[in-house]
C-alpha positions in Angstrom: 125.4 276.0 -206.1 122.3 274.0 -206.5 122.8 272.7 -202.8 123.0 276.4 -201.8 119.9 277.1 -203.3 118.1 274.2 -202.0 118.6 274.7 -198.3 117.9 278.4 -199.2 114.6 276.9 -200.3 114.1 274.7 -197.3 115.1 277.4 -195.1 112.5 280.0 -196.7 109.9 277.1 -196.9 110.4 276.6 -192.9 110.3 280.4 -192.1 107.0 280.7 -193.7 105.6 277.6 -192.2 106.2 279.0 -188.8 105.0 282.5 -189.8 101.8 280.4 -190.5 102.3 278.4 -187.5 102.2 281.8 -185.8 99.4 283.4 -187.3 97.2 280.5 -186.9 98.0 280.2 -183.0 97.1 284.4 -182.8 94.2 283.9 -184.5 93.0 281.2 -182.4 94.1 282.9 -178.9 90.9 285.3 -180.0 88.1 286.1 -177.0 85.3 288.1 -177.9 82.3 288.4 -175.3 79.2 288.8 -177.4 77.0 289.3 -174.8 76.2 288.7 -171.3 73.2 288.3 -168.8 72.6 289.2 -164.9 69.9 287.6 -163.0 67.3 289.9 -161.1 64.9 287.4 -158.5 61.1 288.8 -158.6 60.4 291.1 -156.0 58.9 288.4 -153.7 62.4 287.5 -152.6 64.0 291.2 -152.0 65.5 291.4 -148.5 65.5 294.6 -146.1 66.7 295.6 -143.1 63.7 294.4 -141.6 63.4 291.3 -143.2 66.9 290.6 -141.8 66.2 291.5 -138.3 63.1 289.0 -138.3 65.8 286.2 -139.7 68.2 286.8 -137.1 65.8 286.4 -134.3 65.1 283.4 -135.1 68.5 282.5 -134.3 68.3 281.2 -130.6 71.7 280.5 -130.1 73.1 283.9 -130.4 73.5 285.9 -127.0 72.7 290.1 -126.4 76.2 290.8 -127.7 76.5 288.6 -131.0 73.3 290.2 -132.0 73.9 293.6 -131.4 77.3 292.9 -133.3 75.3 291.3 -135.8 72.9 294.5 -136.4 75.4 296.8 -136.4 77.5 295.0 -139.0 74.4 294.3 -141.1 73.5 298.2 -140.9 77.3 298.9 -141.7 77.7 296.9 -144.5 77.0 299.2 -147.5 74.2 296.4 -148.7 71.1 298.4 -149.7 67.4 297.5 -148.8 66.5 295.7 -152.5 68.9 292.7 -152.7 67.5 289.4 -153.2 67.6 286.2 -150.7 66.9 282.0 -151.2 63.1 281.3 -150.9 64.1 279.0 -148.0 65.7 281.4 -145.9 62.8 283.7 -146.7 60.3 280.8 -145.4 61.9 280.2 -142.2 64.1 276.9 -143.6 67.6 278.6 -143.9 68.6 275.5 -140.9 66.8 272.5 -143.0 67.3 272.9 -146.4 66.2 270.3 -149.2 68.1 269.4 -151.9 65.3 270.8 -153.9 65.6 273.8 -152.6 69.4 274.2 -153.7 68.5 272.8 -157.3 65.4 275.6 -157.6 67.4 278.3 -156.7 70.4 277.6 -158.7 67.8 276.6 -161.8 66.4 280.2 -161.4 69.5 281.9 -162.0 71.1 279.7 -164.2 68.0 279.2 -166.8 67.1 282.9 -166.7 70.1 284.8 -167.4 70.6 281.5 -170.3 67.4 282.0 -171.8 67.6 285.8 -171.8 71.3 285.8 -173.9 70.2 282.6 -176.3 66.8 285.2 -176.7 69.4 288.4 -177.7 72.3 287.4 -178.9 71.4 285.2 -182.3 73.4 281.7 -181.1 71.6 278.8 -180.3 72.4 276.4 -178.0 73.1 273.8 -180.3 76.2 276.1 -181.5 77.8 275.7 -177.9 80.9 274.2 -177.8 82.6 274.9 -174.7 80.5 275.2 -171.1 81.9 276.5 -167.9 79.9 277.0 -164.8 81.1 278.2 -161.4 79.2 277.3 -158.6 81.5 277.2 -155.2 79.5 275.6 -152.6 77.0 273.4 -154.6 77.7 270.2 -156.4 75.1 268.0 -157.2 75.4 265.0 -159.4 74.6 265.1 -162.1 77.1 267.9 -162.7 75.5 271.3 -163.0 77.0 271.8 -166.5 75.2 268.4 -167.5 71.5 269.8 -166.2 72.4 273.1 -168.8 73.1 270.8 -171.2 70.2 268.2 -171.2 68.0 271.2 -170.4 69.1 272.6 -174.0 69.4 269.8 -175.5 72.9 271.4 -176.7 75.9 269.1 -179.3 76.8 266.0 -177.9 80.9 267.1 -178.3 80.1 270.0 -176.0 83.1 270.4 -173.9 82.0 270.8 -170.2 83.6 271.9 -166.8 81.8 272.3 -163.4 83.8 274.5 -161.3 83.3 274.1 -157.5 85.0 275.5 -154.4 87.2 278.3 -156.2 84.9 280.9 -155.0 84.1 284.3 -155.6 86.9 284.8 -157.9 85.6 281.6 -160.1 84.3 283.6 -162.7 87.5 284.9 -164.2 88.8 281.3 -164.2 86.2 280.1 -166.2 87.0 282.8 -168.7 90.8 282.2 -168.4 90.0 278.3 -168.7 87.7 279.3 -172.2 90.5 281.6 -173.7 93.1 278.7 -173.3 90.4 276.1 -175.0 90.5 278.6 -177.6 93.6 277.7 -178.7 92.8 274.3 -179.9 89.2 275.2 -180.7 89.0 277.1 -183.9 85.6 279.5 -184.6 83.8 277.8 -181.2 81.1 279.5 -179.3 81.4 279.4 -175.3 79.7 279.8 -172.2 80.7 280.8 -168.9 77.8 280.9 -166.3 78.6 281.9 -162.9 76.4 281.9 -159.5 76.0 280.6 -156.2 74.1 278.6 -153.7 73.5 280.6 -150.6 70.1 279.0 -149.2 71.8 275.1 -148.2 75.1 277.5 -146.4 73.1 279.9 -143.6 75.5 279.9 -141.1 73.1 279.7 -137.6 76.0 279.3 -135.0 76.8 282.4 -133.3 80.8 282.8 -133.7 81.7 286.4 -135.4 84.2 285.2 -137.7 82.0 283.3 -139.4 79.0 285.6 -139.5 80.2 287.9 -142.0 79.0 285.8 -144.9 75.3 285.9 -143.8 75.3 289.5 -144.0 77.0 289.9 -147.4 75.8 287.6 -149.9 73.1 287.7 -151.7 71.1 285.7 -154.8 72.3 286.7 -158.4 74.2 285.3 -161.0 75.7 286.1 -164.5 75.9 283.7 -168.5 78.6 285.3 -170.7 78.8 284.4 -174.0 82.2 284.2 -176.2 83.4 283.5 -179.0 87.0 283.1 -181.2 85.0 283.4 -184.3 86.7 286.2 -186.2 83.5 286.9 -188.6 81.5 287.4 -185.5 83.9 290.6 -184.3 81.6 293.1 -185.5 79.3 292.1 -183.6 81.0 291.6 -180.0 81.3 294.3 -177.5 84.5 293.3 -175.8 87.9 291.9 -176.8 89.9 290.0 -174.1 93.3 291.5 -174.1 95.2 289.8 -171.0 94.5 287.5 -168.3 96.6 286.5 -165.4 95.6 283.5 -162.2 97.4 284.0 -159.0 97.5 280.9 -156.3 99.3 281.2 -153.2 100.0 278.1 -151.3 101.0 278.9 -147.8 99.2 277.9 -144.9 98.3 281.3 -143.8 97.1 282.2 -147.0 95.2 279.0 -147.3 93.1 279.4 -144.1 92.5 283.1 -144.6 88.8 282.3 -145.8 88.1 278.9 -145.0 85.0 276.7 -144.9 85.0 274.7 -141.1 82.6 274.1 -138.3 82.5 276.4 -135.6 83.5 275.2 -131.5 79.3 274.3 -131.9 79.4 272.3 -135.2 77.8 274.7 -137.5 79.7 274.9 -140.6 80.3 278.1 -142.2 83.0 280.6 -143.7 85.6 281.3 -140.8 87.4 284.5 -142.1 90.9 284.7 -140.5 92.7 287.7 -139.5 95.3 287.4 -142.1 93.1 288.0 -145.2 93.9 291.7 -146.1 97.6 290.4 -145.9 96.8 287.3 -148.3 94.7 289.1 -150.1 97.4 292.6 -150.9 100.3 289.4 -151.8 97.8 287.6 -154.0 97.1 291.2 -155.7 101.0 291.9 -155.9 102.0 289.0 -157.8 99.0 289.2 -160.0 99.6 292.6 -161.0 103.2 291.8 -161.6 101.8 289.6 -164.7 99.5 291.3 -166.1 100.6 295.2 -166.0 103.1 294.7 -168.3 100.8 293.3 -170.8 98.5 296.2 -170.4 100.2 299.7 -169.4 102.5 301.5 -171.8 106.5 300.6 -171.0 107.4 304.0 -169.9 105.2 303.7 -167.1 106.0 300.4 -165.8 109.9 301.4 -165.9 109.0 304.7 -164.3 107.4 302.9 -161.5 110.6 300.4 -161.3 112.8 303.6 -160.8 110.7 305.4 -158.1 109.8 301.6 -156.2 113.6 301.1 -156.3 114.6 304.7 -155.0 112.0 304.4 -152.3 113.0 301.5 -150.9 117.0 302.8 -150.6 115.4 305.7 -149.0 113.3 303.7 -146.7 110.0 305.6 -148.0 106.5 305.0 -148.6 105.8 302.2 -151.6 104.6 304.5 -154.2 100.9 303.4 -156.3 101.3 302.8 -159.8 99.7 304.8 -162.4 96.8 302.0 -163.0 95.3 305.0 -165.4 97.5 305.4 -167.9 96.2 302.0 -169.8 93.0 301.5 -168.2 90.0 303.5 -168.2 87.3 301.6 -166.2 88.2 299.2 -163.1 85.5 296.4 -162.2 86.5 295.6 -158.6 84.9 292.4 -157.1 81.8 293.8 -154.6 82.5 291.5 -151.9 81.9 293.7 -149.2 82.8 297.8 -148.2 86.2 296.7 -146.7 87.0 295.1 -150.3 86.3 297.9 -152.5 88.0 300.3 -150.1 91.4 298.0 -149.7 91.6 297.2 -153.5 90.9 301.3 -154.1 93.9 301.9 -151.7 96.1 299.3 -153.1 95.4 300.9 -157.2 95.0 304.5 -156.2 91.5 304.5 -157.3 89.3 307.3 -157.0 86.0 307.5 -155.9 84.4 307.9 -159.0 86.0 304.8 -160.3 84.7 302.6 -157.4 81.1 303.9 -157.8 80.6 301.1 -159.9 81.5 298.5 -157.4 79.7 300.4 -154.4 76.5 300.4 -156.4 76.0 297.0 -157.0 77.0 295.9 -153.7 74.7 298.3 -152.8 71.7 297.4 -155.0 72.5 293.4 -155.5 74.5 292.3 -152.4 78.1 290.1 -153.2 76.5 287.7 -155.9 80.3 285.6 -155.4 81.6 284.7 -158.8 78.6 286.8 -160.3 79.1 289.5 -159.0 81.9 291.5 -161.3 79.4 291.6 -164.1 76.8 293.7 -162.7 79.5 296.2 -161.5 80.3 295.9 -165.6 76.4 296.1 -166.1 76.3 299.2 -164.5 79.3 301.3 -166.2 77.0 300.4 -169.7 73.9 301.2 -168.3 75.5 304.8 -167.2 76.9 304.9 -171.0 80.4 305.0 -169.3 82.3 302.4 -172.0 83.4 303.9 -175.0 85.2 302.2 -178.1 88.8 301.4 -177.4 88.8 302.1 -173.7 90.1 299.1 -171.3 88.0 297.7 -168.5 90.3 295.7 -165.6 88.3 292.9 -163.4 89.8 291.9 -160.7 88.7 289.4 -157.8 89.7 287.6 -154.8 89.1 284.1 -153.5 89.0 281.4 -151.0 92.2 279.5 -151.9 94.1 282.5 -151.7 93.4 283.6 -155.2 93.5 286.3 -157.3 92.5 286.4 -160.8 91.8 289.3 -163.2 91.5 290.4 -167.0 91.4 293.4 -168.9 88.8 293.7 -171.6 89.1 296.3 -174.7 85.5 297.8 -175.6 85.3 297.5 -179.2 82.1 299.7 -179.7 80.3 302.1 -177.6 78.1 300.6 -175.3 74.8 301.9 -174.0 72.7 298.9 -172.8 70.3 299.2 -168.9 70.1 295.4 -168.6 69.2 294.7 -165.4 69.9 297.9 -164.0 67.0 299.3 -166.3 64.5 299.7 -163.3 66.6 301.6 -160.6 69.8 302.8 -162.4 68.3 306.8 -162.7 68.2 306.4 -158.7 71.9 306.1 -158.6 74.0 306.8 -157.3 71.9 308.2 -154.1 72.4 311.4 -152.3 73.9 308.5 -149.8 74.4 305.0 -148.5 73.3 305.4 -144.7 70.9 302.7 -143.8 67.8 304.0 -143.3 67.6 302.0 -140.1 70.7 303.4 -138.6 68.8 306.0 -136.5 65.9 303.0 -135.4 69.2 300.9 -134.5 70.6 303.8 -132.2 67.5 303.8 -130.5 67.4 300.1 -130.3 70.9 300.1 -128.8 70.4 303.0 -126.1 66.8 302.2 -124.9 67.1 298.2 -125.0 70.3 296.6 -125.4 72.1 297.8 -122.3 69.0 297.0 -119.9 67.9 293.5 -121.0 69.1 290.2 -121.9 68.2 288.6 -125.5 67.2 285.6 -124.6 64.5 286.8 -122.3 62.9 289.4 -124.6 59.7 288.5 -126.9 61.6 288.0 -130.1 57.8 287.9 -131.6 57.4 291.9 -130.8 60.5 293.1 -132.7 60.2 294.8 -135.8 62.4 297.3 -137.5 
């Protein structure tokens, strides 16, 4: 009897150690974001239209035909007249770049939005215990998350990471990578800062594959600050609720955004034609991850019965109800023909790409940035309510795709950097107000003379 109720004993004693075991392992796999800051350059570096056309001339090695492709794609591109560019590029350097000129810009955006959220938010940088930064295409030694730290003089047990060459989709991988040190870090504070160098990378060859990333990217860059602390909940303004990394390895997939030298040797970013496919398999498996997490279980089997009765029938893939667990979707602004195939893909309306459009719009594709002014704008339009769910979702070079889903855990009404400009959108519309000046460029000039023999000096949109 008394051995009976011994291992009774043990056995109660080890069922409550694990319930413990549990608890302590949910309680540490908290992720609060308690704040977060974009960067906005001073107006000395805003670049239009105009601006652009005056850069591109300068570029002697493209022909009549790569330039009027150029133009047209610049004009096409849904980027609006007041993003910001590099001082260098500005200047007339973008082909001889210092290495001063890659730490200044990065130091702009990175000590800006830092000092801004350590200004706000009520944590010093001597609380910091975990940093993450995500910069693609820069990597200077020492580390970028080691100038952040001597710069704030933060603990000498701060746990850092410098993320390169993951690009634009870095961001949510430094917020994946702080949600796992969770786990092990009880009540830490954590920062995720995420930019990327664009001045040392102008691509000045004249091959259209790879020109695409001139015309898109733009300076900007984003510090998020989190937090597992439970006695700091009342005062974050997002729980993370899932998070799910997708890397494919095939060869296709791999060279579907690639950084190479052109047939000249000018390095740039050769997009490949088999990016949308990478790019709708990346999303696939992704989203096989993390919906279940996320939407409600009739849903998900719903979708199972219709995908598997379509596919006997030999019918159209149906869309899954993204809607019915998700209120606000932050896709990546990496360019017009990213929002529009991720809106296809989810079934997203236009009101629920606004966001996206706008900053790509307003602030160009920042990279890894870039999500959190699309999430700046839904608070500054006082779209994010208590105990609605926000999904981010990107794409990157690799092929990756990562995303998260945030809970809002109190109404949210903040401009931040949209403060200036945000009662201007969105605008009665995004035509390029050099689209008709572009028409007449193309009629009256580019069909009678050749580039190279026309006084690039004189031209001036």
């Amino acid at each position: 009897m008394e051995t009976i109720f011994v291992a009774a004993l043990v056995s109660l004693m080890y069922a409550i150690l694990n319930i413990c075991r549990y608890l302590h392992r949910k309680s540490h796999q908290r992720c609060y974001m308690l704040a977060y800051q974009c960067h906005v350059a001073p107006d000395e570096l805003k670049l239009s239209t105009g601006t652009c056309s005056k850069i591109v001339l300068r570029n002697h090695n493209l022909g009549m035909e790569e330039f009027r492709f150029l133009l047209k794609t610049i004009i096409s591109s849904g980027v609006g007249e007041e993003t910001y560019c590099p001082g260098n590029i500005l200047q007339g350097r973008e082909t001889s770049p210092s290495l001063h000129d890659s730490l200044q810009e990065t130091d702009d955006v990175v000590f800006s939005t830092l000092d801004n959220l350590f200004a706000t938010s009520g944590v010093s940088p001597s609380q910091i215990d975990i940093l993450v930064t995500t910069v693609s295409l820069f990597a200077p030694s020492p580390s970028i998350s080691s100038r952040i730290a001597n710069r704030y003089k933060m603990k000498e047990g701060v746990k850092s990471f410098s993320l390169a060459g993951m690009g634009c989709s870095a961001s949510l991988v430094g917020i994946d990578l702080v949600r796992r040190m969770f786990t092990v870090h009880p009540n830490a504070f954590a920062l995720v800062v995420s930019t990327e160098n664009i001045g040392a990378h102008w691509y000045p060859g004249k091959d259209r594959s790879f020109m695409l990333s001139n015309v898109l990217f733009r300076t900007g860059g984003a510090s998020v600050l989190l937090t597992n602390d439970p006695s700091w909940k009342d005062r974050a303004i997002l729980n993370l609720v899932a998070s799910a990394r997708t890397h494919l390895s095939s060869d296709e997939a791999y060279g579907a955004a690639l950084q190479v030298e052109d047939d000249q040797g000018y390095r740039g970013f050769r997009l490949s034609k088999h990016l949308p496919r990478a790019a709708v398999q990346a999303m696939v498996r992704n989203f096989r991850v993390l919906l279940p997490r996320v939407l409600p279980a009739w849903d998900i089997a719903r979708y199972v019965v219709v995908y598997s009765y379509s596919n006997l029938r030999r019918r159209r893939t149906p869309v899954i109800n993204m809607k019915s667990g998700i209120q606000h979707f932050c896709v990546h602004p990496g360019g017009r023909a990213v929002i529009d195939g991720v809106g296809r893909s989810l079934g997203l309306g236009e009101k629920d790409l606004e966001p996206s459009r706008m900053t790509l719009h307003r602030f160009g594709n920042t990279s890894s940035g870039g999500l959190w002014y699309v999430l700046g704008y839904m608070e500054a339009k006082k779209r994010l309510r208590r105990g609605e769910k926000v999904l981010m979702i990107s794409l990157g070079a690799g092929f990756m795709c990562n995303s998260c889903v945030w809970e809002v855990l109190r109404d949210l009404g903040d401009v931040n950097v949209w403060g200036d400009c945000i009662h201007r959108y969105p605008p009665p519309t995004l035509v390029n107000p050099f689209a008709d000046k572009f028409d007449w460029i193309h009629e009256d000039y580019m069909n009678f003379i050749r580039l190279e023999d026309y006084d690039r000096a004189q031209f001036d949109m």
